[in-house]
C-alpha positions in Angstrom: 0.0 0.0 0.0 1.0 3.2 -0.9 2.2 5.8 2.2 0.3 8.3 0.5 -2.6 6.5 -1.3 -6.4 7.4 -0.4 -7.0 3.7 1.0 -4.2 5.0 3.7 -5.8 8.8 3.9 -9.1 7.0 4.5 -8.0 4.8 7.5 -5.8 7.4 8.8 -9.4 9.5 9.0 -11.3 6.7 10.9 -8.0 6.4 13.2 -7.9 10.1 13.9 -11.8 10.4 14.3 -11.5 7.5 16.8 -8.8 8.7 18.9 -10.4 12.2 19.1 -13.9 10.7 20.5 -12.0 8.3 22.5 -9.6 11.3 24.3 -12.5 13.7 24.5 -14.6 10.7 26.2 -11.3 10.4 29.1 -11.5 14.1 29.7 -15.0 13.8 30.1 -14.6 11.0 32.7 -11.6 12.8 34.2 -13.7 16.2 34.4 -16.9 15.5 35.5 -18.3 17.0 32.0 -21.4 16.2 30.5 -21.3 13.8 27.9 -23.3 15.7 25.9 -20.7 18.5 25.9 -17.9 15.7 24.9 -20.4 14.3 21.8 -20.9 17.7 20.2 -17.4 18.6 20.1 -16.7 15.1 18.7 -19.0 15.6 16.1 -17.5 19.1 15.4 -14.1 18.1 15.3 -14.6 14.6 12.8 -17.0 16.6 10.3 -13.9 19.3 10.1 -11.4 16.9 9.7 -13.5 14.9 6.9 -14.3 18.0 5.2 -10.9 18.3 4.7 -9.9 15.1 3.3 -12.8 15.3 1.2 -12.1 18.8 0.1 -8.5 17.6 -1.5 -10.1 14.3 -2.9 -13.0 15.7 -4.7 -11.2 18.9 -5.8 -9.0 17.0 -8.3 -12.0 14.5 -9.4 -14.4 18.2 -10.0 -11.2 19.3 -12.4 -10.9 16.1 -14.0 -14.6 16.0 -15.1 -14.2 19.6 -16.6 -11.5 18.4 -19.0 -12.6 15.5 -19.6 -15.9 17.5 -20.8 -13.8 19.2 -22.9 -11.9 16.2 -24.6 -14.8 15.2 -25.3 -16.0 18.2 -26.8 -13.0 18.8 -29.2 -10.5 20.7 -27.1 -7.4 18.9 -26.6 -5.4 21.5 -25.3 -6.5 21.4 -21.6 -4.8 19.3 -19.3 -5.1 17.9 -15.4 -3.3 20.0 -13.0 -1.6 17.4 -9.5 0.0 15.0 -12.0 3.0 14.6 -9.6 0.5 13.7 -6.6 1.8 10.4 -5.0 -1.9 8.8 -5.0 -4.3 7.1 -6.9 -5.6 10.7 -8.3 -2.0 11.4 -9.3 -2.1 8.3 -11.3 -5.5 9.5 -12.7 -4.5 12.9 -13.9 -1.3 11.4 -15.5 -3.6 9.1 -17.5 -6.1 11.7 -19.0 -3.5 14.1 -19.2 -1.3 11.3 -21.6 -4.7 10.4 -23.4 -5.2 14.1 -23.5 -1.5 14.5 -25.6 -2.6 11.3 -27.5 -5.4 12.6 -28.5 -4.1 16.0 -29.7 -1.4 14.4 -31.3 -4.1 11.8 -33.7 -6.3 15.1 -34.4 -2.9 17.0 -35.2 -2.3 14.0 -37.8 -5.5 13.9 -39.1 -5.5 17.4 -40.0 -2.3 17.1 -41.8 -3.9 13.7 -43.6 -6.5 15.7 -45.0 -4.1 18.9 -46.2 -1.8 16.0 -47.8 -4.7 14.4 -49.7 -6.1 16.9 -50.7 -3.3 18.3 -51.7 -1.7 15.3 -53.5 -5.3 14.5 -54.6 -6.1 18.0 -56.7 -2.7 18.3 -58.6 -3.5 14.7 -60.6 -7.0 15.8 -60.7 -6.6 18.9 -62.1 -3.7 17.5 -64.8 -6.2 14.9 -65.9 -9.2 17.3 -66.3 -6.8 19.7 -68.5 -5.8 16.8 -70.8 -9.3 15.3 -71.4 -10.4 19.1 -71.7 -8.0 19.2 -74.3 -9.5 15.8 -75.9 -12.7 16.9 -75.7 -12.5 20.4 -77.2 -10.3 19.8 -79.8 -7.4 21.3 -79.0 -5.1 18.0 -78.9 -5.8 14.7 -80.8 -6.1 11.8 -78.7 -2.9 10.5 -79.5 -1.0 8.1 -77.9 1.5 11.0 -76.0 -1.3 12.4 -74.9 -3.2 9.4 -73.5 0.0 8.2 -71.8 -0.2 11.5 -70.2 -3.4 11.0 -68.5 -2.5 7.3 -67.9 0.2 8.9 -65.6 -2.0 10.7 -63.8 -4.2 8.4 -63.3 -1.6 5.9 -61.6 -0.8 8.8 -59.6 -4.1 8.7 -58.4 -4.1 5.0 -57.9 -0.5 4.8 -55.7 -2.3 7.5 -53.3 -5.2 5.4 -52.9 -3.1 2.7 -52.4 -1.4 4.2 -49.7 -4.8 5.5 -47.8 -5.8 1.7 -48.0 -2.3 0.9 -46.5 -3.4 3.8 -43.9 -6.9 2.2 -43.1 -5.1 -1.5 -43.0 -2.9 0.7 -40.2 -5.9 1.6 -38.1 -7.5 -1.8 -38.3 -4.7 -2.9 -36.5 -5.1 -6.6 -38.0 -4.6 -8.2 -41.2 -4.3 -11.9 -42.7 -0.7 -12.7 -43.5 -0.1 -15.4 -45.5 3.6 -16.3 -44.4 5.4 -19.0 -47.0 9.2 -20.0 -47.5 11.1 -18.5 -50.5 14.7 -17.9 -51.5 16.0 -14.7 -50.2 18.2 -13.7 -53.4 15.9 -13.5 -56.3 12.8 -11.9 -54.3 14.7 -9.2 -53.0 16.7 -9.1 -56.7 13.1 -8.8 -58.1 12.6 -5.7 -55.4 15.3 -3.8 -56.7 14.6 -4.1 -59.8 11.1 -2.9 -59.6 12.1 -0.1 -57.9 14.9 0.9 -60.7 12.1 0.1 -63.4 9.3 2.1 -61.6 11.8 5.1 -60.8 13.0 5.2 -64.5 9.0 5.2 -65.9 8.3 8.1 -63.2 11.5 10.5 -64.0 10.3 13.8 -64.9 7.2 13.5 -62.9 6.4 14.8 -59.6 6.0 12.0 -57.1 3.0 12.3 -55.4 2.9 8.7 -54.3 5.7 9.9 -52.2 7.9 7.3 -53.9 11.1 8.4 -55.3 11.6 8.9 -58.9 15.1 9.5 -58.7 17.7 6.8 -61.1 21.1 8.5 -59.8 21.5 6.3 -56.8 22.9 2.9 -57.1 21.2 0.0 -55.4 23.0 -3.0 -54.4 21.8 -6.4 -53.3 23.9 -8.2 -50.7 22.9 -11.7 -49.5 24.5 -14.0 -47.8 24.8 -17.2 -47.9 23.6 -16.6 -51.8 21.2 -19.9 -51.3 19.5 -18.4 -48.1 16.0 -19.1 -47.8 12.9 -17.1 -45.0 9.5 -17.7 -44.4 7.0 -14.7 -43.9 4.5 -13.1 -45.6 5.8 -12.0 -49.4 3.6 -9.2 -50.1 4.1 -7.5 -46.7 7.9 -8.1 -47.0 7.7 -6.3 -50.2 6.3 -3.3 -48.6 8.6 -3.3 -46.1 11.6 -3.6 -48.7 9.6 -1.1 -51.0 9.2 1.9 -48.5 12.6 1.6 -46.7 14.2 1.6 -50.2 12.3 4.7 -51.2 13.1 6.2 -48.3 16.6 5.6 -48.4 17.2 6.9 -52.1 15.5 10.3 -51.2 17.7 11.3 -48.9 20.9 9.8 -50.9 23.3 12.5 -52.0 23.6 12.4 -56.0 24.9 9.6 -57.5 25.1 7.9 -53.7 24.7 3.8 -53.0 22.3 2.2 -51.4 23.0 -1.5 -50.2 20.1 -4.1 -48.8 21.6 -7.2 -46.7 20.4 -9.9 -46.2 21.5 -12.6 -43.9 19.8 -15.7 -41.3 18.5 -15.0 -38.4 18.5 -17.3 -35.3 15.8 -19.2 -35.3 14.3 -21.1 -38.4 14.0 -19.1 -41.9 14.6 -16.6 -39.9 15.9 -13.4 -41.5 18.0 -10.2 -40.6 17.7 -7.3 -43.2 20.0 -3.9 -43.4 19.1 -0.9 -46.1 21.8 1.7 -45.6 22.3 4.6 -47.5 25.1 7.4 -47.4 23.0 9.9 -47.0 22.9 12.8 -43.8 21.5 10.2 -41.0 18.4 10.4 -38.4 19.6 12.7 -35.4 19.1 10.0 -32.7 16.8 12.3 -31.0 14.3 11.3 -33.5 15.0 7.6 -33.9 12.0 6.8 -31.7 9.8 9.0 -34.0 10.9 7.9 -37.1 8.1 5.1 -37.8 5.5 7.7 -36.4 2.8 8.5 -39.1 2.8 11.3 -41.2 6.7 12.0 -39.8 8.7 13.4 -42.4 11.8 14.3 -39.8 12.8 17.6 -39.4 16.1 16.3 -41.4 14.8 15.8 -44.5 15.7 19.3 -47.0 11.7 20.4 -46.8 12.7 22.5 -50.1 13.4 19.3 -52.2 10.2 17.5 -50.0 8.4 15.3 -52.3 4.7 15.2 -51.6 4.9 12.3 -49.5 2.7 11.9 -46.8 4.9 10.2 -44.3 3.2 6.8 -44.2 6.2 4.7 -45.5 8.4 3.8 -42.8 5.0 3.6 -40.7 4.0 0.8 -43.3 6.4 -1.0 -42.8 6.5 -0.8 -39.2 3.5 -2.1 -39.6 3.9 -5.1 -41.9 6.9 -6.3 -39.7 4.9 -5.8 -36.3 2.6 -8.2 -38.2 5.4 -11.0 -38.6 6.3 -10.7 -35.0 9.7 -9.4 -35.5 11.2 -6.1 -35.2 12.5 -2.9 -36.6 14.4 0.3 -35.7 17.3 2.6 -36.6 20.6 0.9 -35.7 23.9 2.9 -35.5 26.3 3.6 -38.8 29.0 5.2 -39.4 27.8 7.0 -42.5 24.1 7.7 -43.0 21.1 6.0 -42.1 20.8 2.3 -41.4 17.4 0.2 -40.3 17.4 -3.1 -39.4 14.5 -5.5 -39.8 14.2 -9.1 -37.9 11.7 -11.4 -38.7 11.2 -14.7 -36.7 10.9 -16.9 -39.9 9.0 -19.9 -38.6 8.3 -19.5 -35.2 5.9 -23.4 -35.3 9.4 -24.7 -36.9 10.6 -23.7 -33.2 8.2 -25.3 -31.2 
């Protein structure tokens, strides 16, 4: 039991109560007074005393109901004053007050969710309308330049709805994976080289996916042993692969390398992944925020920012939380480097 708990504040009250009526009732006997006397002043002295102790434990509960009104009205910026009490209360305002910071923190993202949408939504929308305009009025022929044009647009379109359906798979929380074994070396080989084909068809275009579109950066696959094999989930591997790949190519200087590796894990098909890049590293400050949605880290150049809306890392966060394995920012001597576990076949283990 806590020293300073209301369970001890409560008893202390009865002891205190009890030893006041108890000494008032020996002066009584000692004094001759009239019992009557000794009750009142009993009475007077208990009720004073519980007022008290029930002043300084409804008082917090009183504040606590007015901004928790307010939460629930909309205003997140109120917050529970005797955080640092050593009680049950003190626990209590710590709680709301971290739901509270929770909770402006999710409404902070959603507004920046709908300004990136819409944002990233209108500049397709509006290139798409100008080139069927076109079409329509007579101004341009239907040509094939011109209907490749709007077929750009319109997987622009798609990759963003792709990644809000990656974003409402996030909220969820829960998703079927359907984990099979496969050699490491040509899936991963098959990663890069979507990602050098898709950054090659998308040069010249802004990347409102928030996937790079940049072919001056070098990838380079290193596996080892060449003939090792995993077992998880392919398609949520690939997003993993896919997004920390992107990522690490932005924020490549020109012309940089970026190098996945691949080696076992511990356990069964289990696998250890690197992707490093030589670009200007995560502050360390920040490596806990780094797989926060919508973060786009204050060390990214916001001039050269491209449209992304920050979900990538948090996809992938995502997709390895699903395997059971884990993922963070490891130290490197140059750049950025994250490391991904995954348990392979955890039955295999049992």
């Amino acid at each position: 039991m806590r020293p300073f708990s209301i369970k001890t504040k409560l008893g202390t009250l009865v002891v205190i109560s009890v030893l006041i009526t108890t000494g008032l009732l020996m002066i009584a006997i000692q004094t001759k007074t009239e019992l009557r006397f000794i009750t009142v002043f009993s009475v007077i002295a208990t009720l004073l005393i519980t007022q008290f102790v029930a002043h300084s434990l409804t008082a917090p509960l009183d504040e606590m109901t007015t901004v928790a009104r307010s939460i629930s009205h909309g205003d997140y910026t109120r917050r529970v004053s005797g955080a640092d009490r050593r009680d049950e209360l003190g626990d209590l305002a710590q709680t709301i007050n971290r739901m509270a910071d929770d909770l402006e923190a999710q409404d902070q993202h959603r507004k920046e969710l709908v300004a990136n949408v819409s944002h990233e939504l209108r500049t397709p929308i509006a290139a798409l309308r100008a080139v069927l305009e076109n079409v329509v009025d007579g101004v341009s022929a239907a040509d094939p330049e011109t209907m490749r044009t709007a077929l750009k647009q319109t997987e622009r379109l798609g990759r963003l709805v792709e990644t809000l359906l990656d974003l409402s798979r996030l909220d969820h929380g829960v998703d079927q994976l359907h984990a099979r074994r496969f050699e490491v070396w040509p899936y991963l080989s098959g990663v890069l080289k979507e990602a050098n084909m898709v950054a090659s068809q998308r040069r010249g275009m802004p990347s409102g996916s928030g996937r790079h579109t940049r072919t001056d950066v070098h990838l380079h696959l290193d596996v080892t042993p060449p003939e090792l094999t995993a077992h998880a989930d392919a398609e949520r591997l690939h997003q993993v692969v896919a997004n920390l790949i992107d990522n690490a190519v932005k924020h490549s200087p020109p012309h940089g390398r970026v190098t996945v590796r691949a080696r076992r894990g511990e356990g069964p098909d289990s696998l250890e992944l690197e992707v490093l890049d030589e670009g200007p590293g995560i502050p360390r400050s920040e490596w806990h925020r780094v797989f926060e949605r919508f973060n786009r880290g204050s060390h990214a150049d916001k001039k050269s920012s491209d449209g992304g809306t920050g979900l990538g890392l948090a996809i992938a966060r995502w997709a390895v939380d699903l395997h059971g394995g884990r993922i963070g920012v490891a130290e490197s001597a140059r750049g950025c480097r994250i490391q991904v576990s995954l348990p392979g076949n955890t039955r295999a283990q049992s």
